[in-house]
C-alpha positions, -999 to +999 in steps of 0.1 A: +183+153+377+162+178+362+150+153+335+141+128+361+119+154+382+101+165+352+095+128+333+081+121+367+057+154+373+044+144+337+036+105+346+022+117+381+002+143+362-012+120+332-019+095+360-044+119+378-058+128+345-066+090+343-080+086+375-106+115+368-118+098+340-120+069+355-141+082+387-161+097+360-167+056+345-150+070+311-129+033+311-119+039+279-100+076+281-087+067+313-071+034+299-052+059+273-038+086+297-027+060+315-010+048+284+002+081+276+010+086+310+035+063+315+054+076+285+078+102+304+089+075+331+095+050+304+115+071+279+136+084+313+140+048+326+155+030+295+176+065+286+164+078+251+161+111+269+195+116+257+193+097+227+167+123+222+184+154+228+211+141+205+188+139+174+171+170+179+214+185+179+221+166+151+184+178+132+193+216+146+231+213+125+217+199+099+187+226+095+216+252+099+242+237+071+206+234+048+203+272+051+238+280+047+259+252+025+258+256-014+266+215-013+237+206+008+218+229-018+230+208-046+217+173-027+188+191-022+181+199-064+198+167-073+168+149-048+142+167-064+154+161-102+148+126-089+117+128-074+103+148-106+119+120-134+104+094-112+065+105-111+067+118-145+084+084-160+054+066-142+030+090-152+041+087-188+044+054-184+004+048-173-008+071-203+012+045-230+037+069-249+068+057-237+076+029-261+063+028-300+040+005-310+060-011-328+090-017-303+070-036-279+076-077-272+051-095-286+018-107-268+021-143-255-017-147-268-048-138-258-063-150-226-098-165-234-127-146-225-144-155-196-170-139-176-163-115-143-191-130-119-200-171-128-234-171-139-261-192-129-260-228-147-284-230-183-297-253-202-279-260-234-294-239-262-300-261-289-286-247-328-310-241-357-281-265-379-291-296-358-253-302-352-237-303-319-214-279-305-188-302-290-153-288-301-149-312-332-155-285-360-142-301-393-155-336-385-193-328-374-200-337-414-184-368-410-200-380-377-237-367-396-230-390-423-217-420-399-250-414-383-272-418-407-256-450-424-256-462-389-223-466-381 
């Protein structure tokens, strides 16, 4: 019965809060202690009031067997030994010396170079050779000297 009197003092109390604001045409905080307001009621209406009460028990016995249990000491080292192989495995890991050169897979090739922002479209630069640039490599001779016989 307490519980109820009190979640209800708090929502009557956040609610006047709200209308203050409100007179004083502050919309905006008065919309949030409203919000904030209707909190108490809420948690008291759907009963986490006692869910509540339970964890903080639970937390409190716990916090008391942390001070005074060698086991929960142990969990608490064996946590930390984790937490310290982890960053430092990753940290390691970031810098390159966790593996040997030489024990690495293999590349699957490199990824051709392209540029990071498109640039703006150019007019083909012409070589000094006279030959065109189209990917045939090896048989540019051969189309020069089709050319010229005309074929």
């Amino acid at each position: 019965m307490l519980t109820a009197a009190i979640s209800f003092l708090l929502t009557a109390g956040g609610v006047a809060v709200a209308g203050l604001r409100a007179w004083r045409r502050r919309f905006l905080s008065a919309t949030r202690w409203f919000a904030v307001a209707l909190l108490p009621a809420g948690l008291y209406l759907t009963g986490l009031f006692p869910l509540a009460t339970t964890i903080g028990r639970e937390f409190a016995d716990w916090a008391a067997k942390l001070v005074f249990d060698p086991r929960v000491w142990t969990g608490v080292v064996l946590l930390g030994v984790s937490a310290a192989l982890l960053v430092t495995t990753r940290w390691v890991g970031r810098r390159g010396a966790v593996e040997a050169p030489s024990e690495r897979p293999p590349a699957a090739g490199s990824a051709p170079e392209r540029p990071a922002v498109a640039n703006a479209p150019k007019a083909p630069k012409k070589q000094q050779t006279g030959k065109r640039d189209d990917g045939l490599g090896d048989f540019a001779d051969i189309e020069e000297i089709l050319r010229k016989r005309g074929i």
